[in-house]
N, C-alpha and C positions, 0 to 999 in steps of 0.2 A: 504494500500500500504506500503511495506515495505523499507524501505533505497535503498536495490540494485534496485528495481523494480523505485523507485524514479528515483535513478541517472541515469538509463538508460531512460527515459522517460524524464530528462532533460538534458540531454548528452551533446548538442544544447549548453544550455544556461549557463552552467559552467564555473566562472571561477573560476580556481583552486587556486590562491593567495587569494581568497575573500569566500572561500569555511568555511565555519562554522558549525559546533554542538553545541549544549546547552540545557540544562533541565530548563523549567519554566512550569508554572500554565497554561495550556489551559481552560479560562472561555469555552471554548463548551464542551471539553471532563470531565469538574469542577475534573483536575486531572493531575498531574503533567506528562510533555509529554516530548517528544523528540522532538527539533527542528532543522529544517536544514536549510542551506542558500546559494543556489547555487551560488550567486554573492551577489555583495551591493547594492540592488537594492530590494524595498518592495516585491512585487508580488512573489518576488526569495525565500523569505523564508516563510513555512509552517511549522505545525504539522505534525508528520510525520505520527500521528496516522487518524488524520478527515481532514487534508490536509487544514486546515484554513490559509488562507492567513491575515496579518494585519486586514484590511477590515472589512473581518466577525468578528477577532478577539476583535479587537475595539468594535463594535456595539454589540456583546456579550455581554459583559465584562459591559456596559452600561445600556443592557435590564437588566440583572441580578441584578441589582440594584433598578432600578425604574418600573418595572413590576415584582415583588415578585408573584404574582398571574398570572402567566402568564397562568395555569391551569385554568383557569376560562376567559377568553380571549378569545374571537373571532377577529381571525388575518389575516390582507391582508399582503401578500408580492408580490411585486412587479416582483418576478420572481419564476423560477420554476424549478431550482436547486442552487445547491450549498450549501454551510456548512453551513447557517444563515436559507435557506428553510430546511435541514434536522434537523435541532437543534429544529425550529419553530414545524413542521409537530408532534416529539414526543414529544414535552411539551405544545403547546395549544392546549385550549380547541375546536376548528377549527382553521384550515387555508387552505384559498382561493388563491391562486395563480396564476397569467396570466405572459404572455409576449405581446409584441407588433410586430402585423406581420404585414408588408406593406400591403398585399395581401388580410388580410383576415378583414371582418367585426369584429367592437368590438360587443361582447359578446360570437362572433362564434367559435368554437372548431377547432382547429388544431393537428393532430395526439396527441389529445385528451389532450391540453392547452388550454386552453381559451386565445381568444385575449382580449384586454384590451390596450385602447389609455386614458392613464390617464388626457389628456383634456379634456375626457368626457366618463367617466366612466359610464357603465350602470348599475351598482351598485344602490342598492336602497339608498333612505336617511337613515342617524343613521345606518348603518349596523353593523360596525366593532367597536371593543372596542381599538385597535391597529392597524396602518399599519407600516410598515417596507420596505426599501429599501436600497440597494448599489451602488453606480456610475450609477445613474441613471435620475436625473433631469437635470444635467446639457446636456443632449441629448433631452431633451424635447424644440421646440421651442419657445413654449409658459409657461414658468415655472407658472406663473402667474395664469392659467387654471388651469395647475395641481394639485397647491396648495390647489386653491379654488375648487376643486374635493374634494380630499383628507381628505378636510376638511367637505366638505355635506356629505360623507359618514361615518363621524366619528360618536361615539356616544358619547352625553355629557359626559367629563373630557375623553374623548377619547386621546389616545397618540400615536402622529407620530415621529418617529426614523429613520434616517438615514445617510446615509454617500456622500458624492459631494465631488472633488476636492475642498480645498480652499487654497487662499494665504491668505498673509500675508495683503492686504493692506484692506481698507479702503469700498472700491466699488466695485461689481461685475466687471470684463472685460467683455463685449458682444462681442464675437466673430463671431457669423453669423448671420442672420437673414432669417425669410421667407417671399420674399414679397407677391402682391397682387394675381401675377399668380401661388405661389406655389414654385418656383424657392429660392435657394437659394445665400443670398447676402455675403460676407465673409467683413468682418470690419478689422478683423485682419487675419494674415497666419492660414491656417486653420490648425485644430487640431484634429488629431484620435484615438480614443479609439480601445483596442480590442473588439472583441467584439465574445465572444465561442460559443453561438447559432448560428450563422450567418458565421461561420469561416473566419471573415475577419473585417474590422473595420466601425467605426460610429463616425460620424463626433460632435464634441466637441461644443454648443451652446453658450458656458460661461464657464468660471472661476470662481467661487464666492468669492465673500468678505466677510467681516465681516457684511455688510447689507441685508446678507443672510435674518438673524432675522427681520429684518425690511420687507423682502418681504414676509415672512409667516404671521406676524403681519397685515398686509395688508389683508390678506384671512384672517384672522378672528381670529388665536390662540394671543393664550395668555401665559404667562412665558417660552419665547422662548431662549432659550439656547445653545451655543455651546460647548460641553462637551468633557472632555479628559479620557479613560477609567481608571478604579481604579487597576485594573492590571495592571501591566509592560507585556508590548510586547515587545518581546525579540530586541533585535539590535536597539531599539530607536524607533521601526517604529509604535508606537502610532498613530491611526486617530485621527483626531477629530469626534467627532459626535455630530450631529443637534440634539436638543430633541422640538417638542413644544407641548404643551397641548389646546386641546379643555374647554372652558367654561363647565361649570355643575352646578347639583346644591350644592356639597362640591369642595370647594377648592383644588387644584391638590395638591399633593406630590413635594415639593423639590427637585431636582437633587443633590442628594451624590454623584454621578461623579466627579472627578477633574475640575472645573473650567480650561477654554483655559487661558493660563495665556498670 
């Protein structure tokens, strides 16, 4: 997509005081890019070349550090586009990717996606040497499940990457809940994501905190980290990214990432 094809596809959401250009490093396209920035606001600015938003950019910028071998990887992603699935698709060695449809059974095919409810993944044990995901646990109501999914289907020194909303503090906020009929309970004002498959939005489970790590710790990983990427993303708007390692039988690699300071 080009500049003008850009601006007119965000016409909408411009605004022209907050409008930006800039040349920096895209870890996806590993090549100095054109970036733009429709307003101040993350999501607003992209590559102009692979259309990465922060997000992917971050979690990039991350894998490319701590999965060197990413050609030799067998890779789950949690979804089934975007800039992080087409980066994945031609550098591992497989990748498998589903969505979650209300409608449809997990494992079964949807105009040719597999479903997949990561509380219980029909996934075999030890499959994947990698998964990957973006704004995506914190919509899961059970995080807890998913973890401990995520983590049966790893293979020893197996490595999971991702990206959640986090604040600054201390404890996750829990924002909904699901009770015992299925129904949901709101703790706090509820909260909605977009959400592009679906063309409309998904409701927000949690916030996380800094005890993120303490709840994959819980599922079972081990040197569980929250990482800032080694590139500069352009306008400040660095994610953090979650790293944690599956046990094996050598000891995982370090994260060269930035440390969350």
């Amino acid at each position: 997509m080009n500049l003008q094809a850009l601006m007119k596809a965000g016409g909408s959401m411009v605004r022209w005081r907050e409008l930006r250009v800039t040349v920096a490093h895209c870890p996806i396209c590993n090549a100095r890019r054109l970036f733009i920035r429709l307003k101040d606001y993350e999501i607003a600015a992209r590559c102009l070349a692979c259309r990465a938003s922060a997000v992917s950019l971050s979690i990039v910028s991350v894998l490319r550090q701590l999965a060197p071998d990413l050609h030799a990887m067998d890779t789950y992603e949690l979804s089934s586009r975007g800039p992080l699935y087409r980066y994945l698709k031609t550098r591992a060695r497989t990748l498998t990717a589903s969505e979650y449809f209300d409608d449809v059974a997990p494992g079964e095919f949807h105009n040719g996606i597999q479903c997949q409810d990561v509380q219980r993944l029909t996934h075999d044990d030890a499959r994947f040497d990698l998964c990957t995901s973006t704004e995506v646990f914190e919509h899961v109501p059970e995080d807890a499940k998913a973890f401990s999914e995520v983590f049966r289907v790893l293979r020893p020194n197996g490595l999971l990457v991702f990206t959640v909303p986090i604040h600054d503090g201390p404890r996750t906020l829990e924002r909904a809940v699901l009770t015992s009929t299925g129904e949901v309970r709101h703790l706090l004002p509820p909260q909605y994501h977009g959400d592009p498959l679906r063309s409309g939005r998904i409701l927000a489970f949690r916030t996380y905190g800094q005890d993120v790590t303490e709840r994959l710790q819980h599922a079972g990983f081990i040197d569980v980290k929250i990482v800032l990427p080694v590139d500069r993303i352009p306008w400040g708007y660095a994610r953090p990214v979650v790293v944690a390692f599956k046990a094996g039988l050598v000891a995982p690699p370090l994260p060269r990432a930035r440390p969350l300071e």
